[in-house]
Backbone bond lengths (Angstrom), bond angles and torsions (degrees), N, CA, C in turn:
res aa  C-N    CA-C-N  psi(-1)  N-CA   C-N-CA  omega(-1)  CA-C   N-CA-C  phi
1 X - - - 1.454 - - 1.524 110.79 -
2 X 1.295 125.81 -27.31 1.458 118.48 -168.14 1.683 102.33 -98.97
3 X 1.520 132.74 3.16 0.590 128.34 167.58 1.124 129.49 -90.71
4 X 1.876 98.51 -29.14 1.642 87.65 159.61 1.740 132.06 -100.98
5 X 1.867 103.45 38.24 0.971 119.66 -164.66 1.910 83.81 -116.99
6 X 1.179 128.28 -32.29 1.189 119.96 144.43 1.110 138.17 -30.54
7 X 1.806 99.54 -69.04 1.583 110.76 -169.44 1.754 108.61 -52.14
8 X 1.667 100.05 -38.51 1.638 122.07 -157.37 1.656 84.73 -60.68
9 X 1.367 130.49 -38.91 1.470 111.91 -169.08 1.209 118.66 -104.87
10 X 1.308 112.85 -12.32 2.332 115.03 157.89 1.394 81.71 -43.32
11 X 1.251 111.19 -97.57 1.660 148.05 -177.56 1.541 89.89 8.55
12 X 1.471 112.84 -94.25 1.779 127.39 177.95 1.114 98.77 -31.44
13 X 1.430 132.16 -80.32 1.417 126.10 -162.02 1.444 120.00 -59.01
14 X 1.498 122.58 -39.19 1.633 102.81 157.43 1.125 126.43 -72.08
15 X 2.077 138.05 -3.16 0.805 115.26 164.78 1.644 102.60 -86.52
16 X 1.077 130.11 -38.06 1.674 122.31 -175.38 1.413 128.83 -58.06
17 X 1.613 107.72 -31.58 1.573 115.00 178.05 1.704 115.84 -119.09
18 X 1.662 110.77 9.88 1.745 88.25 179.98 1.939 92.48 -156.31
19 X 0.926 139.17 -30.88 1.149 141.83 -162.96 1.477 119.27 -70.57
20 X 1.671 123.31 -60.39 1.509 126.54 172.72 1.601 94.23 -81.25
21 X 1.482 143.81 -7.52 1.025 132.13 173.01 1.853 111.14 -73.23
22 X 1.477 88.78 -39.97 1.434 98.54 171.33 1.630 135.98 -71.05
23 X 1.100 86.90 -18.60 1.673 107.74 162.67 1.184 116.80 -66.26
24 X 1.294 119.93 -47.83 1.529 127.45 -140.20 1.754 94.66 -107.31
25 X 1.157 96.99 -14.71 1.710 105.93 167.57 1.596 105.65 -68.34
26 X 0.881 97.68 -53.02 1.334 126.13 -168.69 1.795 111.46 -31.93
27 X 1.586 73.01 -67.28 1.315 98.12 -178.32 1.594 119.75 -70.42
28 X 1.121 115.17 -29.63 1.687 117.65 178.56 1.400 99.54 -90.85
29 X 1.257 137.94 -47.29 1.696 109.49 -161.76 1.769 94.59 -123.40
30 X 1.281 101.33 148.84 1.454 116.47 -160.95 1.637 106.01 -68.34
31 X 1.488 91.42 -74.37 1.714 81.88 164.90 1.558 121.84 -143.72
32 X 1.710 130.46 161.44 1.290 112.08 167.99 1.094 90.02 -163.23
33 X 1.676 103.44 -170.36 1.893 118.33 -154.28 1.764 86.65 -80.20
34 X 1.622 84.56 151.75 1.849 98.84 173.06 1.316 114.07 -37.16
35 X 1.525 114.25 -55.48 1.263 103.29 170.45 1.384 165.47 -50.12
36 X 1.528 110.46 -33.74 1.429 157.63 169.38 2.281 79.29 -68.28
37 X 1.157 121.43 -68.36 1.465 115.04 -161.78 1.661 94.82 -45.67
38 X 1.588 124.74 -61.75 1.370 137.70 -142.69 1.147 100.91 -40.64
39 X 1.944 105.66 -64.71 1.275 147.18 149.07 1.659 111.77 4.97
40 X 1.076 103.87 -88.34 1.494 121.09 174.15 1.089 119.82 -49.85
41 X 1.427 121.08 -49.33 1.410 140.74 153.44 1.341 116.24 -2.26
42 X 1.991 97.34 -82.96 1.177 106.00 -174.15 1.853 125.92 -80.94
43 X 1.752 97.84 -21.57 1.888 89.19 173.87 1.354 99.85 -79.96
44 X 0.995 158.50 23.43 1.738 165.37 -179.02 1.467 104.07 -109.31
45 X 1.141 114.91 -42.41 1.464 123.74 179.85 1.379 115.94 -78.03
46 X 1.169 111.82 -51.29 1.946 109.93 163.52 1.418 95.58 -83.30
47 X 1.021 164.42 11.82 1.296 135.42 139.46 1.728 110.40 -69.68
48 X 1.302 136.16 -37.87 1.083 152.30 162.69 1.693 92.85 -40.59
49 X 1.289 106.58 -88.79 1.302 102.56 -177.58 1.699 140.99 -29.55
50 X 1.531 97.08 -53.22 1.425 110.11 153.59 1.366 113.91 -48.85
51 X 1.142 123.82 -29.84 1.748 108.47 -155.54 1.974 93.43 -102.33
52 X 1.517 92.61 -12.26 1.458 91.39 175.98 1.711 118.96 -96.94
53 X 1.505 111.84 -2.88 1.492 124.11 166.49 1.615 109.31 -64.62
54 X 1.566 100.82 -66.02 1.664 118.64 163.98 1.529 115.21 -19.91
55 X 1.946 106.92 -76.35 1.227 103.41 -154.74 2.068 104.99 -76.17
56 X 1.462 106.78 -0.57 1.519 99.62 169.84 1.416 126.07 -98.29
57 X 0.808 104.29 -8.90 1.723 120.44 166.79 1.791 142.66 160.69
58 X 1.732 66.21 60.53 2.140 96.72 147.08 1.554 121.29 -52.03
59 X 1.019 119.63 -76.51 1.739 109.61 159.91 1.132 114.25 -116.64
60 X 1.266 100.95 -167.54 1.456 104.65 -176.12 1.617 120.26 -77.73
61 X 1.218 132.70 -32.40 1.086 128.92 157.96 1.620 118.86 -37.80
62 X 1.551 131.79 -57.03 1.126 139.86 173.36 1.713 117.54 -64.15
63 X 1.661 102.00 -12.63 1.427 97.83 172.17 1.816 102.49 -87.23
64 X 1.425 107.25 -44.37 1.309 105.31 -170.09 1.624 122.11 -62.26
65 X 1.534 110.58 -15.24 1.212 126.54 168.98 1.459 112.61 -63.90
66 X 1.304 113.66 -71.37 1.657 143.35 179.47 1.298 118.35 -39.40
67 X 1.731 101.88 -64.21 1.243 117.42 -174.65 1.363 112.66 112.58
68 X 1.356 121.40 -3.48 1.344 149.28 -176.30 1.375 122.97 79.95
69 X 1.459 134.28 -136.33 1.354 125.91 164.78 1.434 99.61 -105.75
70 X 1.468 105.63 123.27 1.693 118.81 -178.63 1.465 96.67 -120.91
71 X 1.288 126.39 165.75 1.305 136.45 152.27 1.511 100.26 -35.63
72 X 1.345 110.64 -84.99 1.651 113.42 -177.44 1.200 121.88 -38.86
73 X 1.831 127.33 -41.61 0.987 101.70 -161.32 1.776 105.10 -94.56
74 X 1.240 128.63 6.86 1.184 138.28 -142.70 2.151 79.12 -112.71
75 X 1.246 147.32 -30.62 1.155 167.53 113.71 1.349 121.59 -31.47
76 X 1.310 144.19 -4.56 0.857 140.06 -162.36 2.101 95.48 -133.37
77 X 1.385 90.46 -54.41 1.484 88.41 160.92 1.981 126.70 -76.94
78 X 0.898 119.25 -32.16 1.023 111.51 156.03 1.058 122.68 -50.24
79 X 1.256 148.38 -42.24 1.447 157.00 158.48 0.828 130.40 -56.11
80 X 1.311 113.75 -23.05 1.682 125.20 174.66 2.079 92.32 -91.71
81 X 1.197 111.98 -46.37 1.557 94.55 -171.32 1.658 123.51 -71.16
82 X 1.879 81.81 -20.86 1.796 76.28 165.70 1.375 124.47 -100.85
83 X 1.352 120.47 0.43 1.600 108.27 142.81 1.027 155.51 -72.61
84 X 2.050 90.12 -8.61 1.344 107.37 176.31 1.972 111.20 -79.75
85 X 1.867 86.18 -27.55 1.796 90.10 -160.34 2.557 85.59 -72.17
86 X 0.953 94.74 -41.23 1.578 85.48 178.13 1.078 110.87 -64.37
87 X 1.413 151.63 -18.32 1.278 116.44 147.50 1.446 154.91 -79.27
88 X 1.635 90.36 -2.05 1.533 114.08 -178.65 1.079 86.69 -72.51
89 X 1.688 128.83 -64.77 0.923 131.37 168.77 1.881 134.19 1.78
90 X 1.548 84.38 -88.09 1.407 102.98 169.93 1.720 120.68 -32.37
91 X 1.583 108.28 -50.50 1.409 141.47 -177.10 1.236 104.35 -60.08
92 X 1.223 111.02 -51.74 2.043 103.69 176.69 1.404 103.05 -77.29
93 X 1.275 128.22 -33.30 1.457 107.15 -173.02 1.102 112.27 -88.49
94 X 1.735 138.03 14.70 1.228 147.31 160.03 1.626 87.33 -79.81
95 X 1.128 133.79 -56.49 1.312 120.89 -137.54 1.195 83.62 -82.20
96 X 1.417 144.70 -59.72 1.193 129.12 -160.38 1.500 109.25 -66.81
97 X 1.031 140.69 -10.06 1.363 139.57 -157.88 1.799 77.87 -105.10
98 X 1.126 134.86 -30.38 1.584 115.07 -165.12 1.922 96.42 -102.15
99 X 1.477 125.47 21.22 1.136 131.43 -161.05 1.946 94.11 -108.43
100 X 1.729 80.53 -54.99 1.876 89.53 166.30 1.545 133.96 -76.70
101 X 1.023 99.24 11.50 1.439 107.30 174.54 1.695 108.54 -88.97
């Protein structure tokens, strides 16, 4: 049990502080030093986060919609925005890869 009470918080914490941050880097600046990425990485990722506290329950209308911030739903959207930011993803680096050809 505590191991997958471990895994459960690697897991969370690279999706909450480095993963859709890392995407979204990705996706806006072409290229830079490892560091400058990490960087970006992680204020991209709590900005994500922040903006995902907001859109689950700013008022009450947006809570009663949402459901508020739950375990699930706080996981469920994260997952959905970083599959969305990996496929934009994916999509520019097709295009540029079919630009150099």
């Amino acid at each position: 049990m505590i191991v997958v009470d471990i895994l459960h918080a690697v897991i969370g914490l690279a999706f909450a502080l480095f993963i859709p941050g890392f995407l979204l880097t990705k996706i806006i600046f072409k290229e830079q030093e490892l560091l400058e990425t990490i960087a970006f990485s992680v204020a991209f990722s709590i900005a994500i986060d922040i903006f995902l506290g907001l859109f689950l329950g700013a008022n009450k209308t947006m809570y009663e919609i949402t459901g508020g911030i739950t375990e699930m739903n706080v996981w469920f959207y994260i997952v959905i925005i970083t599959v969305i930011l990996g496929i934009v993803y994916l999509i520019k680096e097709k295009k540029l890869l079919k630009r150099r050809k």
